[in-house]
N, C-alpha and C positions, 0 to 999 in steps of 0.2 A: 504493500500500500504506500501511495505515495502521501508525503507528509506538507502539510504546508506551516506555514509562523503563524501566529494567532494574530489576528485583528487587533492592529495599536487603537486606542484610542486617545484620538489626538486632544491638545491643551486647546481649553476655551479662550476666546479671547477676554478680555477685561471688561472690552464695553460692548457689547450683543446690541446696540440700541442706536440709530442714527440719530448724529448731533443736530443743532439748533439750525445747523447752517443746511442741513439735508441729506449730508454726506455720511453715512453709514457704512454700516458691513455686517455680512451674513455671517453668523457661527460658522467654524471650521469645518462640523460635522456635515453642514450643507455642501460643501464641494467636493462634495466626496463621489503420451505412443499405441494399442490396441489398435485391430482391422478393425476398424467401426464397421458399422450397419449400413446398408444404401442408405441416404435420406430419401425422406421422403416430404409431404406436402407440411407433415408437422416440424421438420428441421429446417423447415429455408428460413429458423432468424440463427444465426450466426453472433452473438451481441456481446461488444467490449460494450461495457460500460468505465465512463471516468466523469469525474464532474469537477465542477469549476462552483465554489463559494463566496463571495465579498461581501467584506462591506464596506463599499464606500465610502468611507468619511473621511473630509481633510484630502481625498485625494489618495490617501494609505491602503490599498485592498491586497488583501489576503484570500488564497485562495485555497479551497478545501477538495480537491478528486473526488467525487463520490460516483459509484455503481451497485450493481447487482453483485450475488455471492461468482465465483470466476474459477476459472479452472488454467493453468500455465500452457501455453498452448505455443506453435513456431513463432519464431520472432518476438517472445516474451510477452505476448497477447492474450488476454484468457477471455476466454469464450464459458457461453451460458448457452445453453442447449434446451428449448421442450423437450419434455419426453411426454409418453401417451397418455400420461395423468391427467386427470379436468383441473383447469384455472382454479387459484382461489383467490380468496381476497388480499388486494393488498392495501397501504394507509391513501388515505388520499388528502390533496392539499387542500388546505384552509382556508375559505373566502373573503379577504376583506371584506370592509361594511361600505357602502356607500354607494353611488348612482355604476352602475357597470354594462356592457353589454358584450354579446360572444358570437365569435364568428359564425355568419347564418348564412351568405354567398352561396348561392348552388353549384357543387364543385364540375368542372368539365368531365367529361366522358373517361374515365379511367382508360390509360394506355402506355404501355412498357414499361419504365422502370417500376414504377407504382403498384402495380397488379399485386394481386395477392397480399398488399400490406392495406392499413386501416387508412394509412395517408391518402387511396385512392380514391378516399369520400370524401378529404380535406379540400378546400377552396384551394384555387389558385394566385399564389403567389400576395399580393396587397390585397387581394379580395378577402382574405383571410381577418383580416386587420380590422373589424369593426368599429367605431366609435361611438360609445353611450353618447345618450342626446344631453345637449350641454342644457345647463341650469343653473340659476343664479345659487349659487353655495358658500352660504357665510359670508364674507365681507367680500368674497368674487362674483363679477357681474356675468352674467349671460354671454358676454361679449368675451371677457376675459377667461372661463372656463372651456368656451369653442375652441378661444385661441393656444390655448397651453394642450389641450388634446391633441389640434393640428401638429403642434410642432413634437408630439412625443410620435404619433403614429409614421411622422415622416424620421425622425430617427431611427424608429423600427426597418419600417423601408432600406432605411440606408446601410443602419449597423449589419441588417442579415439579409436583405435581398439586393439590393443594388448588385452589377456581379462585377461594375468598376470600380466599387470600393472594397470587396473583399477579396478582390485579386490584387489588387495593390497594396504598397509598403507605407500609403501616407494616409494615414489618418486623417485630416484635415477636412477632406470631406463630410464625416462625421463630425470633430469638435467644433467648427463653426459652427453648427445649430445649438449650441449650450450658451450659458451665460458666458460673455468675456474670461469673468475671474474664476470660472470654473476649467476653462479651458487647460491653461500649462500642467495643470494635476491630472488632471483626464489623461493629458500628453504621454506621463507616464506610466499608465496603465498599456502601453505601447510597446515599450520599452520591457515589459514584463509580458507573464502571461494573464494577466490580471486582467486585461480589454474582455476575454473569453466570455466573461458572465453576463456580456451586452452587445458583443460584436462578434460577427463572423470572418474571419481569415483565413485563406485555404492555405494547407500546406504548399509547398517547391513541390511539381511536378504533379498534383494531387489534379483531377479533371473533373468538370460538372459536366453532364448533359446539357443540351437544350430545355430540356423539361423545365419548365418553372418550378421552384421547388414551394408543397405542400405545406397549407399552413391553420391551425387550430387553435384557439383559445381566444380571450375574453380580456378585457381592460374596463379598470372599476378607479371613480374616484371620490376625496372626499375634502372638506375644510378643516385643520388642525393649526396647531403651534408647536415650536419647538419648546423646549424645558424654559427660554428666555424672552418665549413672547412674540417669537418671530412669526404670521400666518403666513400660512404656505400652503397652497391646492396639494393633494399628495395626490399622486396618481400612478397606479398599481397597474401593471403588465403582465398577463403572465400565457405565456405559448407556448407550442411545441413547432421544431421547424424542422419538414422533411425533405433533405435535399437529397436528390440523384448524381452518385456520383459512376464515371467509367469503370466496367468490371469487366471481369472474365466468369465470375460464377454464374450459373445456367439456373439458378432457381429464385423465386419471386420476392425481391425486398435484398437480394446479394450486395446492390450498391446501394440503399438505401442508408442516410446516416440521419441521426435524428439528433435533435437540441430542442432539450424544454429547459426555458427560465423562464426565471422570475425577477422581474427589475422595478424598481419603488423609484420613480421621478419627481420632482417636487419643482413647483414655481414656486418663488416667494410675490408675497405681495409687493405692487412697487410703489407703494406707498411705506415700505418698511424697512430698506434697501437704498444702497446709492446704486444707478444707473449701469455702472461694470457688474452688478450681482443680480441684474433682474433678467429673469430670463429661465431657460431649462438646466437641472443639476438633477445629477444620479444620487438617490442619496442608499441603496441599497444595493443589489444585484447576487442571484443566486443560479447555478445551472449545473446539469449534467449532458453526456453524450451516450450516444448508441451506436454499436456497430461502426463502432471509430477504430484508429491507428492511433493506439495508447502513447506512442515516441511522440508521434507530432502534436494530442492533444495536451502533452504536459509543456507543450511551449504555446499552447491557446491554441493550435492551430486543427485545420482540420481535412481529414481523409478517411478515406474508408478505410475498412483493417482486409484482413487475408482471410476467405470462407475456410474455416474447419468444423469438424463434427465430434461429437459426443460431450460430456459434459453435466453438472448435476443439474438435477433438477431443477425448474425453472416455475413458477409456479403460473406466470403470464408473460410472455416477451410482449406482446399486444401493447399489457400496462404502459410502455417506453412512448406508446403513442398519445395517450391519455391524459390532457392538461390539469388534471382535478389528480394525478398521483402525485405524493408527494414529492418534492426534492431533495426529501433528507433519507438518500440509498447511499448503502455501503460501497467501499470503494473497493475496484479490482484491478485497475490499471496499475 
């Protein structure tokens, strides 16, 4: 299991509150070996799992591997296998409170990579991407809560579908949509593999299809304060994103890789804020993968892994597609 540093929590500032003149500042926390069996129709998921944990604050993220139970497998990879037993249950994630809505898009015509996985019910690409209907919340106007959703669902767009910013080395196209002074610490979630828990990067060499890659889940928000008084819209994300990658395996979902997070956005109000801090800040972010290449996801990056077979029991590989299971799986990678 791969291990990561614990989440620093970074020093408050003195004065949480903008002076007379107008000029403020946001808390820190805000910018943050056996002959197997043939397979058959029940073995085509193949599933590294490893995941990616943060928490944003101050810019400081730390990140946590999480997966399913694994088994050691070529190239240090461990695989989880169905076998002929029935699914059972497993934990599922926790819904925030407040106005939310979930991807409802009619997905297109299932065709090739997709087949045979649950992604092939999933909407297409942005369509996936729903936004609850805005409403005036707490000290945010009608105006104000459309606008903070716009710019979280086009971050979404960016961080994991755009395919010119995840084929690229510059970030930039994502941290321009963030507050100014949330930006340079963003920068260095870059620098690490810490980007992972909000952004997609493909590995060197690593290939996408054509296929737009599948997408499910739901975005909920609400009006809060930090511990100092700060209002701030919080607004919750949480998805599962299945992209088709190039394979050589002959069975249904073989290049399929999957990423469910979960990411906690926050406007502050700009009445509470000087001008460099008003704007979009990550102030949380949580994720795993599926049927990933364990080497490249422990530098955030992403590919598919190598189909192998057998493996313990698995009790739903399915679950990996499913935005309501938890984030909090064990790690195999």
């Amino acid at each position: 299991m791969t291990e990561h540093p614990p989440t620093v929590e970074p020093r408050r500032p003195e004065q949480p509150y903008p002076p007379a003149d107008g000029l403020g500042t946001v808390p820190d926390w805000l910018r943050q070996p056996a002959v197997p069996p043939e397979p058959d129709r029940s073995d085509r998921w193949r599933i590294w799992l490893g995941g990616h944990s943060g928490k944003l604050l101050g810019g400081v993220a730390a990140l946590l591997v999480l997966a399913f139970f694994g088994l050691l497998a070529t190239g240090g990879y461990r695989a989880v296998q169905r076998w002929a037993s029935p699914p059972t249950a497993y934990p599922t994630i926790s819904q925030p409170a407040g106005e939310q809505a979930v991807s409802s898009a009619s997905p297109p015509p299932a065709a090739g990579a997709f087949d045979g996985t649950p992604a092939a019910d999933f909407p297409e690409g942005a369509a996936g991407i729903t936004l609850p209907a805005a409403k005036r919340t707490g000290p945010f106007t009608e105006k104000q809560v459309a606008t903070a959703l716009a710019k979280v669902r086009k971050a979404l767009v960016t961080g994991r579908l755009d395919r010119t910013f995840i084929t690229s080395k510059d970030p930039d196209r994502l941290l321009r949509q963030f507050a100014p002074d949330a930006r340079s610490n963003l920068r260095k979630d870059f620098a690490s593999d810490a980007f992972a828990t909000y952004a997609t990067r493909l590995a060197p060499g690593a290939r996408i299809t054509k296929d737009e890659p599948r997408v499910k889940g739901r975005i909920s928000y609400r009006a809060t304060k930090d511990a100092q008084g700060i209002r701030i819209l919080e607004i919750t994300s949480n998805f599962v994103w299945a992209y088709a990658f190039r394979t050589t395996g002959g069975l249904p979902g073989d290049g399929v890789v999957v990423v469910h997070d979960t990411v906690v956005w926050s406007v502050p109000h700009p009445g509470d804020v000087r001008s460099g801090s008003d704007g979009l800040w990550i102030e949380k972010a949580d994720s795993y993968g599926s049927n990933i290449d364990c080497a490249a996801f422990d530098k955030g990056l992403l590919d598919v892994g190598s189909p192998t077979y057998g493996g313990p029991e698995d009790p739903d590989p399915d679950a990996v597609f499913d935005p309501d299971r938890t984030l909090d799986v064990p790690d195999t990678c």
